[in-house]
N, C-alpha and C positions, 0 to 999 in steps of 0.2 A: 638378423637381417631384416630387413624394411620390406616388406610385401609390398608392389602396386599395383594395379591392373595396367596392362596394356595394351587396352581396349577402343576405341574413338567411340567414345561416350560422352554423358553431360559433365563428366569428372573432366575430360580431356577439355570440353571447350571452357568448362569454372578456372582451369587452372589457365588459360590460354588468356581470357580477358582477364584474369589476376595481372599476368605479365604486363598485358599493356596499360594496368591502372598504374602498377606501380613507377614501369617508366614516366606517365604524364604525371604524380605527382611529386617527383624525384628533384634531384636540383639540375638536371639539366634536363629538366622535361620543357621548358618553355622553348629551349632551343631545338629539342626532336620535336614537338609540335607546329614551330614553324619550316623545320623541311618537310614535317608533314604534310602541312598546307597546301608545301610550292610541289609535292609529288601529286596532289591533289588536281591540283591546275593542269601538269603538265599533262597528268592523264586525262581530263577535256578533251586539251590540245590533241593529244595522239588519237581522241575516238572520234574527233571531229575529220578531223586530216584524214581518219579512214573513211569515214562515209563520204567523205567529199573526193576522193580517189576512187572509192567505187563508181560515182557518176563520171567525172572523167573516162575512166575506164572506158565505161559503159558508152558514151558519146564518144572514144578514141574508135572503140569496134567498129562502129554505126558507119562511121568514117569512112575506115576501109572496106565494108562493106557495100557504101554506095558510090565509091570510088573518086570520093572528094578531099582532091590535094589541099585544096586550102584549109579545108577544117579539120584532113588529118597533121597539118603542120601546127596549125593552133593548140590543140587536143594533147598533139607530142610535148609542145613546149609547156605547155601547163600540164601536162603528167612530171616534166622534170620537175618543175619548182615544188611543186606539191611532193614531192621525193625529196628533194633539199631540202625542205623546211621541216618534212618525216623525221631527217636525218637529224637536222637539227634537234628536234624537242626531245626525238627517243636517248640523243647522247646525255643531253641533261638531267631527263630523267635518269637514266641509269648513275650517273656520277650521284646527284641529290638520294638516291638508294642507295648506294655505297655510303658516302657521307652519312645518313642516319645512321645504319647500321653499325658504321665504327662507331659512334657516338652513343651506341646502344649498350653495344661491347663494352666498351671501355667502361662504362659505369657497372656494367652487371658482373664484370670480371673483379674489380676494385670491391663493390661491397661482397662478394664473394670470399673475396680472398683474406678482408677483415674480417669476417664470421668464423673465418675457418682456423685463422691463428686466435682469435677470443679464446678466452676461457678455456685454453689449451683445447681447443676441439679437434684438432688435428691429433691431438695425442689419444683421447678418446676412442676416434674411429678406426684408428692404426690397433689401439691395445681390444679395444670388446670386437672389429670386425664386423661393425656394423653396416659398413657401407662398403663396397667394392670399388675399387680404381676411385676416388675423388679426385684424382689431381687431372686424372682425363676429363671428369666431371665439368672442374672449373675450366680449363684450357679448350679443350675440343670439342664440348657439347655448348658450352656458353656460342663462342663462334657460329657453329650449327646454328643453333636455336635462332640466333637476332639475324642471320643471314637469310634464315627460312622463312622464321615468322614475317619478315618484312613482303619476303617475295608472296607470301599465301596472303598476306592481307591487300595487298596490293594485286594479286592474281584476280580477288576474290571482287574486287571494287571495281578494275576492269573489265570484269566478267558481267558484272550490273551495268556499267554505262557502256558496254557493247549491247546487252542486250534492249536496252533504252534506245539507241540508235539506229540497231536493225532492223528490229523489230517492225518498223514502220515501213522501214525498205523491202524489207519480205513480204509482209502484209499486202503492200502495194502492188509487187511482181507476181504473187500466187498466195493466197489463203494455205493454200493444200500444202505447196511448200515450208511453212511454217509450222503447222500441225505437225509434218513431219520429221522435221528437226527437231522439235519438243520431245518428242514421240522418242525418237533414234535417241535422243541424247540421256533420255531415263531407263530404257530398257539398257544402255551400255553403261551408265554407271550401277544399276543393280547389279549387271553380274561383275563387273570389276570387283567390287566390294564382295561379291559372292567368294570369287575366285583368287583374290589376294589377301584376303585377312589375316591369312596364318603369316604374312610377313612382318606386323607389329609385332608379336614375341618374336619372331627371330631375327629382327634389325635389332631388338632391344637387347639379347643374347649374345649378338656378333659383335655387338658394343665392345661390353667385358670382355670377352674373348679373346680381341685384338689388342685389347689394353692387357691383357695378361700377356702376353705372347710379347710385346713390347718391352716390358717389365723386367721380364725373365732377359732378354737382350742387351737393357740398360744396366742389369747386373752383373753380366759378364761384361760388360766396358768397364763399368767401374770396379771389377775384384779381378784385373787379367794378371798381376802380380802372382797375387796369394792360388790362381787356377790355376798356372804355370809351374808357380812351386810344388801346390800338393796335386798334380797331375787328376784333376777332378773333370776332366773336357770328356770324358765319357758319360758320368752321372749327366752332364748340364745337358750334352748332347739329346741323351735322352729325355730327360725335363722340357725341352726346345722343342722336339720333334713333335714329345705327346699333346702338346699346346697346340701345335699348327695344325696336328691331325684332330683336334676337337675343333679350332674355328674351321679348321676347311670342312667337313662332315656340316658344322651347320651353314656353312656357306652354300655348302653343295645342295642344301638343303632350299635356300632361299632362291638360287639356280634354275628348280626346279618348280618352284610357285610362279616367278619370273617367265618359265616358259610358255605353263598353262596358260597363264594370266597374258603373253604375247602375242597366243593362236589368236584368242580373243582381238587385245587391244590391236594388234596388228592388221585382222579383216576390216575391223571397225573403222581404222582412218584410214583404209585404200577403198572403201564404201563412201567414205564423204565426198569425193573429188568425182563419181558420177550421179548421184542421186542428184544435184542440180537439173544435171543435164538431163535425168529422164524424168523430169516431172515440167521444165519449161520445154525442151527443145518438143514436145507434140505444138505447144502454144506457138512456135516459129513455122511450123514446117504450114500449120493452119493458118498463117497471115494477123495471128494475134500478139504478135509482141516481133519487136527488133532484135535480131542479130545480137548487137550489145545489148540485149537484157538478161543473153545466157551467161555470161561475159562476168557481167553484172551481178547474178541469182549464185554464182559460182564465190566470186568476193563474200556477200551477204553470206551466205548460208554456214563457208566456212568460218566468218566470224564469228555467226550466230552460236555454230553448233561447238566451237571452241573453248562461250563464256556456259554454254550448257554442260559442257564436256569435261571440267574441273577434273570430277574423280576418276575419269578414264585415263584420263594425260598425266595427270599428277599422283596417281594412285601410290609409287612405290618412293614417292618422295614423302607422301605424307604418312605412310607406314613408317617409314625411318623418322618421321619429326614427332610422331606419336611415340616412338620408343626414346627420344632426347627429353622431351618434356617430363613422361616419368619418370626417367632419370633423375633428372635435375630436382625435380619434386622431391625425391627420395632424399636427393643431398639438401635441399633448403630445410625437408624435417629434419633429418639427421642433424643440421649442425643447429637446427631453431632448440631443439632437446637440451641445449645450454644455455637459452634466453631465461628460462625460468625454473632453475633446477630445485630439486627436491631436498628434502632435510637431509644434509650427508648423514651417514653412519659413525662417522670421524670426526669429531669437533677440531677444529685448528684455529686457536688463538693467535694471532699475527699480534707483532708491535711489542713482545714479551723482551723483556731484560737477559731470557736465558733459553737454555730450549731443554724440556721436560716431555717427559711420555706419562700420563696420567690414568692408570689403568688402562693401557692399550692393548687390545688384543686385536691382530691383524690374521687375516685366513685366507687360504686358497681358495681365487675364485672360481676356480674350477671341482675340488674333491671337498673344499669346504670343513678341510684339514685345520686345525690353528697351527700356525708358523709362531709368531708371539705371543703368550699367554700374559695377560696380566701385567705388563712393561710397568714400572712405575718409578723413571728414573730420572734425575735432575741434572743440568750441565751447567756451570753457573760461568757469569763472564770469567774468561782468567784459566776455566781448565782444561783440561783435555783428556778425552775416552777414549778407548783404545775397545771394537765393537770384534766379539770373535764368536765364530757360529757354524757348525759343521754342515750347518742348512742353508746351502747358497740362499735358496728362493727366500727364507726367512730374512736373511742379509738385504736383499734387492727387496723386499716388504719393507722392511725399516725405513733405506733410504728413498722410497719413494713416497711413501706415508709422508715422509718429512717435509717433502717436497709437496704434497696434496696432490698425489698421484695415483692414491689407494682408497679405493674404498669399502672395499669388505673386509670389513672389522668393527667395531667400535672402542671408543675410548677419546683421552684428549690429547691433542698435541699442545705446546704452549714454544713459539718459534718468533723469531724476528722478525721484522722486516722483510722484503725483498732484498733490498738495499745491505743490511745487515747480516744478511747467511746469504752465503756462494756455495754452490754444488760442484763436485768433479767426479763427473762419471768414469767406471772402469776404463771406459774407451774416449778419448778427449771427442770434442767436437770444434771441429777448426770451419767453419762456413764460409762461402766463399767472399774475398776482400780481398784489401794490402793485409801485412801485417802489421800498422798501425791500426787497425779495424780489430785486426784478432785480439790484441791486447790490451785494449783500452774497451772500458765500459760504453756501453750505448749510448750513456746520458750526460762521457763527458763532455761533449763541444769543444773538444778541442783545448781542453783545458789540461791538459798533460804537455809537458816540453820534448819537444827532442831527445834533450839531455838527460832526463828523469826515464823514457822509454830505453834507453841506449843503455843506461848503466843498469838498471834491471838487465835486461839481456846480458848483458856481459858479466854480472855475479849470476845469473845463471847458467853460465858457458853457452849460451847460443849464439857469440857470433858469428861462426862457422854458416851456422841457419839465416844469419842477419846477410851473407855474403853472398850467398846462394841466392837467393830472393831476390837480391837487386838494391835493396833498400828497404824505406819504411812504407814506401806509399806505391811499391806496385805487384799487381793482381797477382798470383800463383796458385796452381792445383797442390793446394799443400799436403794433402794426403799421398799426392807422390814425391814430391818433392823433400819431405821431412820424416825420418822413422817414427815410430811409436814412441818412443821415449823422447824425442823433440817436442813430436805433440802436444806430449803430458809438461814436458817444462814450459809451453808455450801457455798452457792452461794454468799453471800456478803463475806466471808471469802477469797474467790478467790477474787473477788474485792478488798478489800483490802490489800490483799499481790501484788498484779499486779498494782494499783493505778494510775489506769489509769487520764487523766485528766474530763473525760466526762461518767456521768454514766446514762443508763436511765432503771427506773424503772417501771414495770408492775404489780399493782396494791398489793403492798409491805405487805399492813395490809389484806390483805383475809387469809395469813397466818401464818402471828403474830400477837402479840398484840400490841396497840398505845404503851404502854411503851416500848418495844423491839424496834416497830421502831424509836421511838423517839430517845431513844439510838446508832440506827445505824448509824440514818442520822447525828447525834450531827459524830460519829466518822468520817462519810463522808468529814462533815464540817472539824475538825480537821485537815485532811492530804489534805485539799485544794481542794475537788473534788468537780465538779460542776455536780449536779445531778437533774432531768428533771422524772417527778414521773406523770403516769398516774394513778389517782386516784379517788375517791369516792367523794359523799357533804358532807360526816361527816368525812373527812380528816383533820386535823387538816394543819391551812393555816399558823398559826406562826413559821413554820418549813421552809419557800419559802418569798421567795421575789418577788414573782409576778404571779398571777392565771390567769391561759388562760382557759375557758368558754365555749363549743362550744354546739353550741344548736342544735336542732334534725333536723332542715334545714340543719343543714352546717356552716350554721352562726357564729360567732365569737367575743366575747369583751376581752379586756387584763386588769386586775385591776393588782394595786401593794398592 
């Protein structure tokens, strides 16, 4: 697992302006730079429009204080407009921050999502468990992050040109008054920060938590068949419940920083709405200031004390944005760990005529047992192995080795193309599509007919499945809709229309019968494909030209 700190450090801000380098120089960085811009302007606009709605104000009071209609009618009318025009800039503002944002998203989720299927990284993280929940990672932290980061940077700018603007306002209305806001506004962010820390680790915590708990949920949606059958709603039950009792505990946990942290921030902004008034209103009662300058010192201060106020106001948002950022951090190492990878253990020759194990010896990554000793076995175009092995996991070593799925071991593999060897897992994988999509290669364009699609299916008895579905071109949850054994003919189907030269098989008859595969493998033979079947002792051996053996050592003989 990937240690980070979850701390608001100089880590936390290194990684923060990281983020905003890389969107400026990205390919849609010219375009988030210019709604930068125009968020830039509008917030001018909006700190102008308030100091200028403070004197209003302030001369609206005055007004009715000296009980003058005509200039509380003028005062009124230009508080409205100064309101609609408010109204106006803050709507745009807000839409232009929305707009960037998705603009932000959408780029960081896209090259996310290409890192993640590179270089099989997604398989990586899933098999060593390196990283926790990634797919919450990319979906609900990405969102988080460019929603937040905008609104803090943005919070953080208007906080600057408030205080550039009041600044002068305060100063003018009471020296003392301002001292005092500086004053208030430092002593309540030190204990903010005193008193809520402990909620970066456990907003970081609650993360995973709720992504496990989610997890577990989306597994009983997707396996309610197979729970149903073998009456397993007990086991999950409990699994479900012990999840929600760990994120609640640390929920209940954050509940309680939340509350301390509220005695606090709670007195502190029901103190800002009279400290005005007891530092000007002596200045009225003495004949030294109007009426609307209380009015007035009341607008200002809470401005003032608002852009000083950051970590009090915002404190438990930016707890939660410190625990996304190292999050995400942990996922961008995680999956950067395959930019530049290290000299395998396993040599695999691509682009070979045949596919060969050259001294291979594969091992458990875990007990660091050998599963395969010493493999040193040739398939040449044209034959076929028949692979038998009373060591499942030795089995599932082979064929993922083959595949460059494995790396503890050494030795060489010598294997084809992509193009040229096709895999079929024990368990088919049907991903969601038509099934024109399922059956056809990714790279044909549309270069398969109808009639070449049709009649495969139909020599492999799937009309039934073709009927079901609707046709060729629409969507189905094929996992329920199709049994196992459709699956897997759905799977040699793609085989066959793709034909490739090298096929290897994962254990073919768990779910069909010897007659089906008997059949499949004779059409294998027919379009010349040479195919490599990990199988069982009561596989039938008249279908291969030669059994490889391997015994619970590791050990190895080759019959023909």
């Amino acid at each position: 697992m990937i240690a980070l700190r979850t701390t608001i450090s100089r880590t936390t801000w290194k990684r923060f302006l990281e983020m905003l380098a890389m969107l400026a120089r990205s390919e849609v960085g010219g375009k988030a730079k210019l709604l930068f811009a125009l968020l830039i302007l509008l917030l001018f606009g909006i700190n102008g429009l308030n100091v200028v709605n403070s004197y209003v104000g302030r001369d609206f009071m005055t007004a009715i204080e000296n009980k003058d209609m005509g200039g509380f009618t003028h005062f009124a009318l230009l508080y409205v407009g100064v309101f609609a025009l408010s109204t106006l800039v803050a709507v745009y503002f807000r839409y232009s921050e929305e707009r960037l944002g998705l603009v932000w998203r959408t780029w960081l989720t896209q090259r996310a999502v290409e890192r993640y299927l590179e270089n099989r990284t997604y398989f990586r993280l899933q098999d060593t468990g390196d990283l926790a929940n990634p797919d919450q990672r990319i979906s609900e932290d990405i969102r988080y992050l460019t929603a937040t980061t905008l609104s803090f940077v943005l919070l953080l700018l208007n906080a600057s040109f408030t205080v550039i603007a009041f600044s002068g306002v305060m100063w003018s209305i009471s020296p003392l008054l301002f001292v005092v806001a500086v004053s208030y506004a430092a002593l309540g962010s030190f204990m903010t920060v005193l008193l809520g820390k402990p909620l970066i680790r456990l907003n970081y915590d609650q993360l995973d938590k709720e992504a496990n708990f989610r997890s577990r949920l989306i597994h009983v949606r997707e396996n309610a068949d197979s729970i149903a059958l073998l009456r397993r709603e007990a086991r999950l039950k409990y699994q479900l419940l012990e999840r929600l009792a760990d994120l609640t505990t640390n929920f209940q946990r954050i509940i309680l920083v939340n509350r301390n942290l509220g005695f606090f921030t709670t007195g502190y902004n029901y103190m800002i709405q009279i400290i005005p008034a007891l530092v000007v209103a002596p200045l009225f009662i003495k004949g030294e200031a109007q009426f609307g300058v209380i009015a007035q010192s009341a607008i200002a201060f809470a401005h003032l004390l608002g852009a000083f106020s950051l970590i009090v106001t915002q404190f438990q948002s930016i707890s939660a944005y410190t625990a996304v950022i190292a999050r995400l951090a942990g996922l961008r190492e995680a999956m950067g760990e395959d930019q530049a990878p290290g000299a395998p253990n396993i040599e695999i020759c691509n682009d070979c005529d045949r596919v060969a194990f050259e001294a291979l010896t594969l091992r458990s990554p875990r007990s660091g047992r050998d599963l395969v000793n010493a493999l040193s076995v040739s398939v040449q175009r044209g034959k076929r192995l028949l692979i038998i092995a009373p060591n499942e996991s030795a089995k599932t070593a082979l064929f993922r080795a083959t595949a460059g799925l494995w790396d503890a071991g050494e030795g060489r593999i010598l294997r084809p193309n992509d193009r040229a060897l096709m895999f079929l897992p024990e368990r088919p994988y049907l991903p969601p599509g038509t099934l024109r999509q399922l059956v056809t290669p990714s790279d044909s364009n549309g270069s398969f007919t109808d009639e070449r699609i049709l009649a495969t299916l139909r020599a492999l008895k799937l009309k039934p499945a073709l009927v079901r579905a609707g046709g060729l071109d629409t969507e189905r949850n094929w996992n329920e809709l199709l049994s196992l054994g459709e699956q897997q003919l759905l799977a040699f189907a793609r085989v066959i229309l793709a034909e490739p030269a090298f096929v290897m098989l994962d254990h073919p008859t768990r779910a069909l019968s010897e007659c089906q595969i008997d059949e499949l493998l004779a059409m294998l033979r027919e379009r010349g494909m040479t195919y490599i079947t990990l199988g069982d002792e009561d596989d039938d051996p008249g279908a291969y030209d030669e059994v490889l053996l391997v015994a619970e050592d590791g050990s190895w003989s080759a019959q023909a």
